[in-house]
C-alpha positions in Angstrom: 13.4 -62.5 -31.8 11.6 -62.4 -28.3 8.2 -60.6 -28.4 5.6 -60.8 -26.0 2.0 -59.9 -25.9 0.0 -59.7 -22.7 -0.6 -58.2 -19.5 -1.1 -59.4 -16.0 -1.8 -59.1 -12.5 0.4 -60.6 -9.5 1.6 -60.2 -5.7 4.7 -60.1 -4.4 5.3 -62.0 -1.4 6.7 -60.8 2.4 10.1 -62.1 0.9 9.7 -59.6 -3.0 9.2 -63.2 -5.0 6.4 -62.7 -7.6 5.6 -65.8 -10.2 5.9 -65.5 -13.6 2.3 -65.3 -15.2 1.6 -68.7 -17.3 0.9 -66.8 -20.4 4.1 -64.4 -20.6 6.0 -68.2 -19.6 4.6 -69.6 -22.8 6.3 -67.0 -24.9 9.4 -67.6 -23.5 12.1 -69.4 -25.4 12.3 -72.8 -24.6 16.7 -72.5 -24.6 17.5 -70.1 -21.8 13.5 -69.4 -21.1 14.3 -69.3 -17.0 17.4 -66.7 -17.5 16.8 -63.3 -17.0 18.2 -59.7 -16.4 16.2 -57.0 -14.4 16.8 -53.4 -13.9 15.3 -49.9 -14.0 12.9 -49.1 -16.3 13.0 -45.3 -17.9 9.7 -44.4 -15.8 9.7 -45.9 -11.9 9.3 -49.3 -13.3 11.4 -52.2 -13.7 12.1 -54.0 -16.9 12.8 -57.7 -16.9 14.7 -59.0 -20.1 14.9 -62.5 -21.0 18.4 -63.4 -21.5 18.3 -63.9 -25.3 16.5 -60.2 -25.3 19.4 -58.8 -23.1 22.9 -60.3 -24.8 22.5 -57.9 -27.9 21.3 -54.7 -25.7 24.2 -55.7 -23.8 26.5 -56.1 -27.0 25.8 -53.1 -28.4 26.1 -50.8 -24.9 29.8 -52.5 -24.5 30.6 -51.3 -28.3 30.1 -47.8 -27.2 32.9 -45.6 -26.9 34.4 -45.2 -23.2 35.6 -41.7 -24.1 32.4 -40.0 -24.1 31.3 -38.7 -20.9 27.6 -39.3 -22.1 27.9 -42.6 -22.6 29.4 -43.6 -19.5 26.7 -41.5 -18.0 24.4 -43.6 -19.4 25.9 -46.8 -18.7 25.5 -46.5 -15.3 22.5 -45.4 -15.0 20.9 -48.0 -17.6 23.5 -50.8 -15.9 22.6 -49.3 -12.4 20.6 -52.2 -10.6 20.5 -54.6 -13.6 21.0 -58.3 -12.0 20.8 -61.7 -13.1 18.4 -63.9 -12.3 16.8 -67.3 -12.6 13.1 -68.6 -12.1 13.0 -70.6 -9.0 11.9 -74.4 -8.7 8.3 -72.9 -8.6 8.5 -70.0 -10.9 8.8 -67.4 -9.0 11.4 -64.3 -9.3 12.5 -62.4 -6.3 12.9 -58.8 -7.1 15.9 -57.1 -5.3 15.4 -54.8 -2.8 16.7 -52.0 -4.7 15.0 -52.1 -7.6 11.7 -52.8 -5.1 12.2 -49.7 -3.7 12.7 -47.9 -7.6 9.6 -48.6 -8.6 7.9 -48.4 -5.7 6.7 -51.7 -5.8 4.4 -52.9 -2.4 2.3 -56.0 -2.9 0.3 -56.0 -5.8 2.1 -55.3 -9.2 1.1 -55.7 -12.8 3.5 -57.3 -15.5 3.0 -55.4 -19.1 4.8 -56.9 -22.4 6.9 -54.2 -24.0 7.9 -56.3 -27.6 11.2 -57.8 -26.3 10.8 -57.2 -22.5 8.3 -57.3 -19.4 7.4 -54.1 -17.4 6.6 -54.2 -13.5 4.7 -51.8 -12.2 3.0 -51.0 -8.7 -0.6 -51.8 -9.9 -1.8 -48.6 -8.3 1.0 -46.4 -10.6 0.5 -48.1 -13.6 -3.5 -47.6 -13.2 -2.9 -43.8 -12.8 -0.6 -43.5 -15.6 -3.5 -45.2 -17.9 -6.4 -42.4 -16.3 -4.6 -39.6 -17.3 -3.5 -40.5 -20.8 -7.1 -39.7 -22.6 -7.8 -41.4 -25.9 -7.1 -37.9 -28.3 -3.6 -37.5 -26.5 -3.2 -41.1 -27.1 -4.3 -40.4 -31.0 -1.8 -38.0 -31.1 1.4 -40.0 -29.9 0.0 -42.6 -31.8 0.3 -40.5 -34.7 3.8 -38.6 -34.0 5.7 -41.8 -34.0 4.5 -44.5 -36.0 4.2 -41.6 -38.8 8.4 -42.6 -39.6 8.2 -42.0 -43.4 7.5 -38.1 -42.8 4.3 -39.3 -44.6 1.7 -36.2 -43.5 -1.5 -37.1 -45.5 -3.4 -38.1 -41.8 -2.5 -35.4 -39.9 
């Protein structure tokens, strides 16, 4: 299993090419480590999946039954966007117009793990999402889901 740990800084260039941080490229695989899959993240971000990280998301949307309205619904919007990729000869990714204009993504972006995948955000978004979190309402997520065993005692 692909995890990573990490978060960092980078610029997109006048063309949307951005490179990969060192430190998330060290966590890569070394099969298949310069594959990827991108698309829309659930908030305006984008989420980049190694290609090891995206064959079994992938595997188990296809096993979903066609029938249901909601889960073509949600096939295209999760599929909407997603595109294959590969780093360049100097390790840079080039972020398709599209999804640029998704997240709102200018010039200066920040890459955040997220356990099997990599977050992009516009730095400016991601810094305002961070101020208004405070620390109790943080406590209190915190709480609500890792608390799976219905286990009460620290609430």
């Amino acid at each position: 299993m692909i995890g990573f740990l990490g978060e960092y800084e980078a610029t997109l260039d006048s063309k949307g090419r951005f490179l990969l941080p060192a430190g998330f490229k060290k966590q890569l695989p070394e099969e298949g480590g310069s594959q990827f899959v991108i698309n829309r993240g659930f908030e305006k971000c984008l989420s980049l999946y190694p290609m090891k990280s995206w064959e079994p998301i992938f595997g188990e949307i296809s096993k979903l039954n066609d029938f249901d309205p909601k889960v073509r619904e949600f096939r295209r919007y999760f599929l909407n966007g997603a595109t294959m990729m590969d780093l360049d000869s100097a390790g840079r990714l080039l972020v398709p117009q599209n999804l640029k204009e998704h997240a709102g993504l200018e010039k200066d972006i920040v890459l955040v793990s997220a356990v099997n995948k990599i977050e992009i955000w516009d730095k400016t978004k991601y810094q305002q999402f961070f101020e208004s979190f405070s620390p109790e309402a943080f406590s209190s997520l915190a709480n609500e889901v890792m608390n799976t065993r219905g286990d009460k005692s620290n609430e």
